[in-house]
C-alpha positions as CSV (number, residue, x, y, z in Angstrom):
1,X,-42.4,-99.8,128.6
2,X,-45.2,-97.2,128.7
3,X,-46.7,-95.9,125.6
4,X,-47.3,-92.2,125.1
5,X,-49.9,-91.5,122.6
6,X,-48.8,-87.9,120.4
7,X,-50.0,-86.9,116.9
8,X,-52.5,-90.4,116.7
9,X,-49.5,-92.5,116.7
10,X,-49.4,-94.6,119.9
11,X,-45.9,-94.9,120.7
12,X,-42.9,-96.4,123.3
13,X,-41.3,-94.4,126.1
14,X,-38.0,-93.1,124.9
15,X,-38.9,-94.2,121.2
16,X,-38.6,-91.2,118.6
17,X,-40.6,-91.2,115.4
18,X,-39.6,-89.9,112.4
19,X,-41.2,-89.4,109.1
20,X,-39.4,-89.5,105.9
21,X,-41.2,-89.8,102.6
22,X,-44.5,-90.6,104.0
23,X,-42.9,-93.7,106.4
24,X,-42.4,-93.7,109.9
25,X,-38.9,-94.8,111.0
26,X,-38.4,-94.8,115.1
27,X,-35.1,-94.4,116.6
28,X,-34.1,-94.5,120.5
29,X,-33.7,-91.5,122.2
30,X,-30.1,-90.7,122.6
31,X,-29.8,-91.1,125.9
32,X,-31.9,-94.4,126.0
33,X,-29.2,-96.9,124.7
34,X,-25.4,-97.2,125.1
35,X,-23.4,-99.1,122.9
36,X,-21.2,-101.4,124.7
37,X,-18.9,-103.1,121.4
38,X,-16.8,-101.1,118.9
39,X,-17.0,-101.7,115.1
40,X,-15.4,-104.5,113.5
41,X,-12.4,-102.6,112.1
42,X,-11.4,-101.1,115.7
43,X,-11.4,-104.4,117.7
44,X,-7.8,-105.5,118.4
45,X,-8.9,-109.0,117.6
46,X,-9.7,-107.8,114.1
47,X,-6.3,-106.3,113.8
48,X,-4.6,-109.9,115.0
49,X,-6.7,-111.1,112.4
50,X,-5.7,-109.5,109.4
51,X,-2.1,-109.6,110.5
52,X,-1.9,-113.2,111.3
53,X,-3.8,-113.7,107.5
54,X,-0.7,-111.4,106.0
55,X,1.6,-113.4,107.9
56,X,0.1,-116.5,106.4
57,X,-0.2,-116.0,102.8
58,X,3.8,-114.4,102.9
59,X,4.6,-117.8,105.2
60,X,2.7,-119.9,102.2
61,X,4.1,-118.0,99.5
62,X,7.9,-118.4,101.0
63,X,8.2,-121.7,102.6
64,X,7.9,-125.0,100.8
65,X,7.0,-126.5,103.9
66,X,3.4,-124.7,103.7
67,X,1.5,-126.3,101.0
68,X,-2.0,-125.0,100.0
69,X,-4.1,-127.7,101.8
70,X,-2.2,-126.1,105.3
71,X,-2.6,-122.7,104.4
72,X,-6.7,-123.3,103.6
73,X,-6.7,-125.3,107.1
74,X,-5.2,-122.5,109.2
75,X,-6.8,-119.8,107.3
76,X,-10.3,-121.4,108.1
77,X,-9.5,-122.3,111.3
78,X,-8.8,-118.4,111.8
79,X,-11.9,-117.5,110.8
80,X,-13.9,-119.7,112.7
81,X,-12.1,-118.0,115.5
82,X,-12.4,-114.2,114.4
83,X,-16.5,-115.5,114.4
84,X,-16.2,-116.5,117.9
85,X,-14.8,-114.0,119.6
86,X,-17.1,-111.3,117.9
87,X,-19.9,-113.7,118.8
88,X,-19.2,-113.9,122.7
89,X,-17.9,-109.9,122.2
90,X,-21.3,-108.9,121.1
91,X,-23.4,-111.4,123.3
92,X,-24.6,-109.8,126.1
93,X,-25.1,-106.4,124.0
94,X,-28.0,-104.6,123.8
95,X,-29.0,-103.7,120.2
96,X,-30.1,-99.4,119.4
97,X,-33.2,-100.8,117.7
98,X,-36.5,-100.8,119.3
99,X,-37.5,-104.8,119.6
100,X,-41.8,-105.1,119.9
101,X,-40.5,-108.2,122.0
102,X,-39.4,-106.6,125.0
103,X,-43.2,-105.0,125.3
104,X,-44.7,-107.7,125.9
105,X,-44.7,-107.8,129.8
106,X,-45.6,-104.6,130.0
């Protein structure tokens, strides 16, 4: 990335700087990023989560066949999961944040 120097303040090609309070916050241009994943709360895998927890505890609750040992098991296992599939959702992302690390071959 280039650096444009404005106002003493050397700063990154497509990099905004903004002063609140006396600090200097910089945010990516608008146009300079796209955000590729959703939030957490609009992912279908979220939904299928939360749903399949419901289902769970009311299948725990209900049936003596589901002790609490079984229902800790498949909750966890759920979880571990719901992690994953954010994890390899969000992998190849590209964060809005401006990292000093991608300067360095410049």
């Amino acid at each position: 990335m280039a650096t444009v120097s404005g106002g003493g303040e050397q700063r990154a090609a497509g990099i905004t700087p903004v002063r609140v309070r006396g600090r200097t916050y910089w945010f990516p241009e608008r146009g300079s990023y796209t955000s590729e994943t959703k939030p957490f709360y609009l992912t279908s895998e979220f939904l299928v989560f939360a749903f399949y927890l419901i289902g769970l505890g009311i299948a725990a609750s209900t049936s003596p066949s589901i002790d609490a040992r079984l229902f800790w098991i498949l909750a966890t296992v759920a979880v571990v999961g719901y992690m994953l599939s954010r994890g390899i959702a969000k992998a190849a992302t590209r964060s809005r944040a401006h990292d000093p690390r991608e300067d360095i071959g410049d």
